[in-house]
C-alpha positions in Angstrom: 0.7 20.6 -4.6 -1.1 23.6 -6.1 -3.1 21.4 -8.2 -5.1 20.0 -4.9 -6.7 23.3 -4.1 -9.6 21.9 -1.5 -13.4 23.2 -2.6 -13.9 27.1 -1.9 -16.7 26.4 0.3 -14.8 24.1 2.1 -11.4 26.1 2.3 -11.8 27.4 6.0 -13.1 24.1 7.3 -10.0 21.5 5.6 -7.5 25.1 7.1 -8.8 24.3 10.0 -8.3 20.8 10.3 -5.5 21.0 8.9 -3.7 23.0 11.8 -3.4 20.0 14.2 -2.2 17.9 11.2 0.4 19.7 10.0 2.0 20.6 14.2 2.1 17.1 14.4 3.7 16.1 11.5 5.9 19.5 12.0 6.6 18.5 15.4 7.4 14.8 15.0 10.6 16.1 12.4 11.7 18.5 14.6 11.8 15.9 17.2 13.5 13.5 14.8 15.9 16.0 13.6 16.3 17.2 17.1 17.7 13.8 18.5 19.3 13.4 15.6 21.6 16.5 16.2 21.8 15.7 20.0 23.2 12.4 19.0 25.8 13.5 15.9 26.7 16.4 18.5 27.6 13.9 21.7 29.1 11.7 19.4 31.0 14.6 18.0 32.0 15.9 21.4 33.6 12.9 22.3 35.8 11.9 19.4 36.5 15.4 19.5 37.5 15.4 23.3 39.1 11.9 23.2 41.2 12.8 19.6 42.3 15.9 21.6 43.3 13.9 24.9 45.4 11.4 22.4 47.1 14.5 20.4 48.6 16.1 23.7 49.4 13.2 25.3 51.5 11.9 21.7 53.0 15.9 21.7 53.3 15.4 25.6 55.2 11.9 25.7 57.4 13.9 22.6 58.4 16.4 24.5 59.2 15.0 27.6 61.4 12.5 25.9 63.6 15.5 24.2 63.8 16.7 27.3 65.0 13.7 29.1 67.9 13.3 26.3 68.9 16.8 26.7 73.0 16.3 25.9 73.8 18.4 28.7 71.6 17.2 32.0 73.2 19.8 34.1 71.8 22.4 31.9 68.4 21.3 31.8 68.6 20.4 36.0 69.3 24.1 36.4 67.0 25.8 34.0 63.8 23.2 34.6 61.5 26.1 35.9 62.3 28.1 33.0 60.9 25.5 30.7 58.0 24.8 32.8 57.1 27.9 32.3 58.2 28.4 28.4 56.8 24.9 27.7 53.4 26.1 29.5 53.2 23.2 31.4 51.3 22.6 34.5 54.0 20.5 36.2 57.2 20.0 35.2 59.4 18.2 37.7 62.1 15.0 39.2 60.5 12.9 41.7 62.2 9.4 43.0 61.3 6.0 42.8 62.4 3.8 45.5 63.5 0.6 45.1 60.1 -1.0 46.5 57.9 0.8 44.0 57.4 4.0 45.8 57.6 7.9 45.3 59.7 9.1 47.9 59.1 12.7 46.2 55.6 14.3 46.4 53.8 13.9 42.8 52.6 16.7 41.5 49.0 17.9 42.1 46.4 15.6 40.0 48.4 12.6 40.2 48.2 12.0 43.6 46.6 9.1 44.4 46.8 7.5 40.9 47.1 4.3 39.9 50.9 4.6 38.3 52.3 1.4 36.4 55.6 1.8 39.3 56.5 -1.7 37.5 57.0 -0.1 34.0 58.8 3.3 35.1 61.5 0.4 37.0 62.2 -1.2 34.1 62.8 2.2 32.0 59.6 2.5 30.4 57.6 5.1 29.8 54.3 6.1 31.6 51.2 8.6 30.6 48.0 9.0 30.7 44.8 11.3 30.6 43.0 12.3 33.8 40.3 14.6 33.6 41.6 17.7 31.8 45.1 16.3 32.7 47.4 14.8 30.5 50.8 13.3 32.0 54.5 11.4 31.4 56.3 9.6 33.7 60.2 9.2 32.1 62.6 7.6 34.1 66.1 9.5 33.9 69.7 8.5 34.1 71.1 10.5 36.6 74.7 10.5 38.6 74.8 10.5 42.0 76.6 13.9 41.9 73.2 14.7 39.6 70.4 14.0 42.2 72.1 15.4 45.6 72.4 18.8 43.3 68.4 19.0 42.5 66.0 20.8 44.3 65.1 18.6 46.2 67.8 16.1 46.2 67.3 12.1 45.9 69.1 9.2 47.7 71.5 7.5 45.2 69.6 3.6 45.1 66.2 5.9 43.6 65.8 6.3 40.5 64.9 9.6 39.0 61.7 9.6 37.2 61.1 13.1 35.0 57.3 14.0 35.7 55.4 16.1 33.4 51.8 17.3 32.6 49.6 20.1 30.6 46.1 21.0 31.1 44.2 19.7 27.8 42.1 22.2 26.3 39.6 21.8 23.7 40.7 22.3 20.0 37.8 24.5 19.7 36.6 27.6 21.0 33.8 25.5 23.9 30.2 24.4 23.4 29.1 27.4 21.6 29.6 26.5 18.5 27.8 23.1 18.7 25.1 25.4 19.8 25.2 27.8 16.9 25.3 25.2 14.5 22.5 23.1 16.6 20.3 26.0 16.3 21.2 27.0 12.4 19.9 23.2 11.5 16.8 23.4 13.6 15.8 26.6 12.3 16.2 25.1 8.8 14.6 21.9 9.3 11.4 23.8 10.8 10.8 25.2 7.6 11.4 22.2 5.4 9.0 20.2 7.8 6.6 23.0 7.7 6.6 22.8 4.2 7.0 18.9 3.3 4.2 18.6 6.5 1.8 21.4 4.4 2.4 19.2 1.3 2.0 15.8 2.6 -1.4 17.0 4.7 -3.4 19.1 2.4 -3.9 16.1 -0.4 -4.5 14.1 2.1 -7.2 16.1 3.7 -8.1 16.7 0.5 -9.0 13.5 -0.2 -10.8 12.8 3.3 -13.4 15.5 2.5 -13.7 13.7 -1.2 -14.6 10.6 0.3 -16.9 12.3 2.9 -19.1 13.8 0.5 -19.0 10.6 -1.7 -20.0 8.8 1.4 -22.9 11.8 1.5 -24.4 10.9 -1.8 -22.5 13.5 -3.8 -20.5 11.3 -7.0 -19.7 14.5 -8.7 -16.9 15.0 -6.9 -13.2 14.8 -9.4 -9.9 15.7 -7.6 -7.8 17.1 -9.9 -4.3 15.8 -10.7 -1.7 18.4 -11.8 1.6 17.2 -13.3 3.6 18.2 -10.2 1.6 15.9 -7.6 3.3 13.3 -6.2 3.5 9.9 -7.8 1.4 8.5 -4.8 -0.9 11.3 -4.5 -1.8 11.1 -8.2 -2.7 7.9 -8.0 -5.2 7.8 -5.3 -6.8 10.7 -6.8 -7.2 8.7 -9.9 -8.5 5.9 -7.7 -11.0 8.0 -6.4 -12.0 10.0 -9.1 -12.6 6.4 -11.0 -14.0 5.6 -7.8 -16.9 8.4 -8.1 -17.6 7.5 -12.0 -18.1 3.8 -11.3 -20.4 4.6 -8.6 -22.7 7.0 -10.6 -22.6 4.8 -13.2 -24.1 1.5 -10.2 -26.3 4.2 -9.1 -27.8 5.0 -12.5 -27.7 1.3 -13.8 -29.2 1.0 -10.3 -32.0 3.4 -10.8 -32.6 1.7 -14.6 -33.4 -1.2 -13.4 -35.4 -0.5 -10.9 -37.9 1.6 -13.2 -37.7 -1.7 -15.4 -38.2 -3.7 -13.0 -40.9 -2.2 -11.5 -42.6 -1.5 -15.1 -42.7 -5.3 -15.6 -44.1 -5.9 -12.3 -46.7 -3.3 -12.5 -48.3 -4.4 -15.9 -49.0 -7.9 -14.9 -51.1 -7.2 -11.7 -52.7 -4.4 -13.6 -53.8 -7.3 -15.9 -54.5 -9.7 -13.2 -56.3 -7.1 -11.3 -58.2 -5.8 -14.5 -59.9 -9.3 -15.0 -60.1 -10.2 -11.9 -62.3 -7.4 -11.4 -64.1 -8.2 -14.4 -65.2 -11.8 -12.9 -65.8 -10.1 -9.9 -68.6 -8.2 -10.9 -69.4 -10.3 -14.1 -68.6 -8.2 -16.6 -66.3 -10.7 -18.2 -67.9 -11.7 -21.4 -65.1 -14.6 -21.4 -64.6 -16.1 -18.4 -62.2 -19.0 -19.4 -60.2 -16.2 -21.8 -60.1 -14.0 -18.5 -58.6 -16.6 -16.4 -56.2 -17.9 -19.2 -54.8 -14.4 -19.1 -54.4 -14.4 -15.0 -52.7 -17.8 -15.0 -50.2 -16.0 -17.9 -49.3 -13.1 -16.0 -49.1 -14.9 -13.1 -47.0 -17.2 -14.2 -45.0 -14.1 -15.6 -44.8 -12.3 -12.3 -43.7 -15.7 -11.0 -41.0 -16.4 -13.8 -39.8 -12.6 -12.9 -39.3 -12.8 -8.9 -37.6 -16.1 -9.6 -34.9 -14.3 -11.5 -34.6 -11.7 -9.4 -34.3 -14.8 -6.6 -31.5 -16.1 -8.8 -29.4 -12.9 -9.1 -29.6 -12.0 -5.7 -28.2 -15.5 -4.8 -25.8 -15.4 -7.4 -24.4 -11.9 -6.8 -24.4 -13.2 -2.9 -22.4 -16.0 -3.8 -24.6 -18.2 -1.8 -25.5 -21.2 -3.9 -24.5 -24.7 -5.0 -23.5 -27.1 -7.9 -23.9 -30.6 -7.8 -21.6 -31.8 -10.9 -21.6 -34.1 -13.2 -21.1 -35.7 -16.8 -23.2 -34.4 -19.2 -23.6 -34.1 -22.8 -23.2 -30.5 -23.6 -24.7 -31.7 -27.5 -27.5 -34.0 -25.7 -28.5 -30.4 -23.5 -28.3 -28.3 -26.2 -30.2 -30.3 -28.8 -32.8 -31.0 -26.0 -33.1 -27.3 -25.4 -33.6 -26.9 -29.4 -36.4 -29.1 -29.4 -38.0 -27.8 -26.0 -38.2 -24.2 -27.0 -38.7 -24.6 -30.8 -42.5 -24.5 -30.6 -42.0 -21.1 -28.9 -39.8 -20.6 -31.7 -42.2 -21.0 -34.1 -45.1 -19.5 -32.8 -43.1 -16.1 -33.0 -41.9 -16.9 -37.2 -38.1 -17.6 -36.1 -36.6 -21.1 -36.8 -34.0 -22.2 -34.2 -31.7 -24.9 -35.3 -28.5 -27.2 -34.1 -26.7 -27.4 -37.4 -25.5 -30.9 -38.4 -22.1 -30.0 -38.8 -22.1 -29.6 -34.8 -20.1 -32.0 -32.5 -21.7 -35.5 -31.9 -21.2 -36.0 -28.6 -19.2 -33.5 -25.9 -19.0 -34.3 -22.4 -17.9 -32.0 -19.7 -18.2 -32.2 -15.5 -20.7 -29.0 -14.9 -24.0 -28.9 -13.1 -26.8 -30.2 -15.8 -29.4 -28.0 -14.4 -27.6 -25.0 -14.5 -26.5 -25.6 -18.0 -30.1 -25.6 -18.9 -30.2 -22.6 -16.9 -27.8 -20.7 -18.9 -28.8 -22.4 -22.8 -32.5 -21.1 -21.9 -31.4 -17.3 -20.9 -29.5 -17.4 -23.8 -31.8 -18.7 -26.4 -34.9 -16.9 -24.7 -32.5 -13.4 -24.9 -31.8 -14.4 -28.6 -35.6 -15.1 -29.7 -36.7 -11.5 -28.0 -34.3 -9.8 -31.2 -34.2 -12.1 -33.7 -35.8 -11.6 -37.3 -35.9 -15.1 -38.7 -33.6 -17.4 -37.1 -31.5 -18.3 -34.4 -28.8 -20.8 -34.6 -26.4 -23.3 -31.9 -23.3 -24.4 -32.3 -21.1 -26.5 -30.3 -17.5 -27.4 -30.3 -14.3 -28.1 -28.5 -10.9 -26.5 -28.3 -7.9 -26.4 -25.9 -9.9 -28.5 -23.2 -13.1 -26.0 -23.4 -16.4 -26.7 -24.7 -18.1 -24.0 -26.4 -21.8 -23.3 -27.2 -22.5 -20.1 -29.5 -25.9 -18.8 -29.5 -26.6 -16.4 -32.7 -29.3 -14.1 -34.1 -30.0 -12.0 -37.1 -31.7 -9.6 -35.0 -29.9 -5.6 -35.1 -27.3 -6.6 -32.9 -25.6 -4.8 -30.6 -24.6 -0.8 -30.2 -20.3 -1.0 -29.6 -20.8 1.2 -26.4 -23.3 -1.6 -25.1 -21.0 -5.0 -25.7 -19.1 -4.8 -23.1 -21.8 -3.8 -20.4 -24.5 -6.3 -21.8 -23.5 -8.9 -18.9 -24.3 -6.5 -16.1 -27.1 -6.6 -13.8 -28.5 -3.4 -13.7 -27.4 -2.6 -17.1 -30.7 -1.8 -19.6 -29.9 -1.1 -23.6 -32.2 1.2 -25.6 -30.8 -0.7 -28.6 -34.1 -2.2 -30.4 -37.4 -3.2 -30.0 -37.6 -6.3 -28.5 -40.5 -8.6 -29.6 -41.3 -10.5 -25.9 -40.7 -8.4 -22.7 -39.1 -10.2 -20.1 -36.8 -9.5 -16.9 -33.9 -8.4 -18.9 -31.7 -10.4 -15.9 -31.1 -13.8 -18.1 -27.4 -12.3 -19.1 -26.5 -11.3 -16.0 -27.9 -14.9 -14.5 -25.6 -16.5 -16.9 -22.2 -14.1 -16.6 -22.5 -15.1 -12.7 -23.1 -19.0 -13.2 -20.6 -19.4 -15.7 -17.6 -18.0 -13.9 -18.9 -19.7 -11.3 -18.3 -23.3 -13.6 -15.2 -22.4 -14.3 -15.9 -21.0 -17.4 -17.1 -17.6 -19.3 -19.3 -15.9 -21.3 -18.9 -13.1 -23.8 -20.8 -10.9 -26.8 -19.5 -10.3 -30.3 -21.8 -8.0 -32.3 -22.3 -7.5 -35.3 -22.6 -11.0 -36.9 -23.7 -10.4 -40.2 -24.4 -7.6 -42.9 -27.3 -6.9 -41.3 -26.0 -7.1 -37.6 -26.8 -10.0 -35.6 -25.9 -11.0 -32.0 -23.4 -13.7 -31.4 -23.3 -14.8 -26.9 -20.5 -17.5 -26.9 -19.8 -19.5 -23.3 -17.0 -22.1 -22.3 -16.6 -24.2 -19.4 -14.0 -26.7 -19.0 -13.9 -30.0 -20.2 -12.8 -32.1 -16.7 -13.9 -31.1 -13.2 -14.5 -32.4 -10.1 -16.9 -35.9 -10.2 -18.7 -35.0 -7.1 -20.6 -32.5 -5.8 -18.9 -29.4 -4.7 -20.2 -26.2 -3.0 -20.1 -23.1 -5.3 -20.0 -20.9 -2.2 -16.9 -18.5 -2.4 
């Protein structure tokens, strides 16, 4: 996998791991192709040895019955140790059979002491076998009486004569050797496929490891690239990662956004509260009620500010709860209308719940957290709008819906989708009222957590404008339930 070429300054140090690596993964094929051959090769010597123990025994048994029909027995009596010796066999000879079942004639040498089926050979039948390298027939004969006192070794009349014969078995190919040769032809190919398909499975993989080690360090620069040859797998968890190390920088500089935000809106209101506080102190203060109008203000702004970032923390933590209810999504919305319209006012923006809107709308959800969500909302839309902002509330497919709009200069397309994050901070406009800039992430989190959703639709108008709709369903539970997931 050319296309996984490790750092340069890290070539000698991923090499070096990646010795031990590969001689294992080298070593565990070789094993498993190793026992692999042992096994196909024992398996192979024994058919092979018992397939050649059945074939001379069959060519055996075939020839010791032509012989045994010879037409002319006196023929083949006096030329038997001529076709011992053509016939290369090891033993070829007459041997009697009493009529109690024994050999009054010596057997020949290997089938001394063997278990012959003496029952069988009595009632004509033929007997063989295998023994070692050995391979015999037993065929009774039908001899005269005139027949077995002229043989060798001559038998009484009442035995029966009994035609023993028996070949060394040798293997039908040239010994062990060539098991051997091929043994170690296979071996010697398999170590360099496993050499190679170890060196490719290890070096993305190490690859990878010293990807994730440096994004563990702090570096998020770091892209593996992906070549059109990689693996399938490979490819993929490169693609993981490499999204992986983008999504992090992106946290880490949402991260760091907020943070100067953050602390920017922390900082001016005790620089105020410490400004006039000063200024009673030593009594410069030429307005002492105006002065401590202004520290109850930023107090109460510093106050409003570590609350929210109270109510993310718990929210992102998962660690909170909802005690539900019926309630009048109209009744909350057209109370939050008339709560926040002199706020409204006071900035030149009317904020209105049209007529046409449903009556009456009741869903299960937590009241207070509804308010929760129709104030962030309302309070993000009164920061950008020019002259009004508008609800509207309505049902469909067992949903409730609320829709919060502004004619303010809406949204940038690059920023809709990211406007719901918690560190996320948009240099679209000028917003008239600084505040946390954590009300739409407050809401994302506590409206999944209803059940429900939020999302942003920009523009709205000729002139832009910001539309934030949310749903939550229409039946829930009745009682209270823990949110905690």
């Amino acid at each position: 996998m050319t296309a996984w070429a490790s750092p340069r300054c890290g070539a000698w140090a991923t090499a070096w791991i990646d010795r031990p690596v590969r001689r294992r993964l080298t070593g565990a094929i070789l094993v498993l192709v190793a026992g692999t051959l042992l096994l196909a090769a024992l398996g192979s010597v024994l058919l092979v040895r018992r397939a050649s123990a059945t074939t001379a025994e069959q060519q055996l048994y075939t020839q010791a019955h032509a012989l045994a029909d010879y037409p002319s027995p006196e023929v083949f009596l006096h030329s038997i140790h001529v076709v011992r010796y053509v016939g290369q066999y090891r033993a070829l000879t007459i041997v009697g059979l009493s009529a109690e079942g024994t050999f009054t004639s010596a057997l020949p040498p290997g089938l001394r002491g063997l278990a012959l089926d003496t029952p069988a050979l009595e009632r004509n039948l033929a007997v063989g076998g295998t023994t070692g390298n050995l391979v015999y027939v037993l065929i009774p004969l039908h001899l005269t009486t005139a027949q077995k006192a002229h043989l060798t070794h001559p038998l009484p009349y009442e035995d029966t004569a009994v035609l023993v014969a028996s070949r060394s078995r040798t293997p039908p190919v040239g010994g062990y050797g060539y098991f051997l040769l091929i043994a170690l032809g296979c071996l010697a190919i398999a170590t360099v496929v496993a050499y190679w398909l170890a060196r490719r499975f290890t070096r993305p993989l190490l690859v990878v490891a010293s990807a994730t080690e440096r994004i563990a360090t702090g570096d998020l620069s770091v892209q593996l690239p992906v070549g059109p040859r990689d693996m399938p797998e490979f490819a993929s968890l490169a693609t993981a990662i490499n999204d992986m190390s983008v999504r992090l920088q992106r946290a880490r500089d949402q991260q760091r956004l907020f943070l100067l935000s953050v602390s920017h809106d922390l900082r001016t209101p005790l620089t105020s509260i410490r400004g006039y506080a000063e200024a009673l102190a030593d009594g410069t203060a030429t307005d002492r009620q105006g002065a401590l109008a202004i520290i109850d203000a930023e107090a109460r702004r510093l106050e409003r500010l570590v609350g929210d970032l109270l109510d993310l923390a718990r929210l992102e933590a998962t660690r909170f709860s909802l005690d539900a209810g019926r309630v009048d999504v109209v009744g909350a919305v057209d109370a939050m209308v008339r709560q926040l319209s002199p706020a409204a006012n006071a900035l030149g923006i009317e904020l209105v719940l049209p007529t046409g809107s449903a009556q009456s709308l009741e869903v299960v959800t937590d009241a207070d957290r509804l308010d929760q969500i129709l104030a962030n909302l309302v309070d993000n839309a009164l920061s950008f709008a020019a002259n009004r902002v508008e609800l509207r509330v309505w049902a469909e497919q067992g949903l409730a819906f609320v829709s919060v709009e502004d004619d303010g200069p809406g949204i940038p397309k690059g920023d809709l989708a990211r406007v719901f994050e918690a560190h996320f901070v948009s240099d679209q406009a000028r917003r008239r009222r600084r505040g946390s800039g954590l009300g739409l992430a407050i809401v994302a989190e506590l409206t999944t957590a209803m059940g429900g959703g939020v999302r942003a639709e920009s523009p709205c108008g000729p002139a832009g404008g910001t539309r934030m709709i949310f749903w939550l369903p229409v039946t829930g539970p009745s009682a209270r339930r823990s949110a905690e997931r």
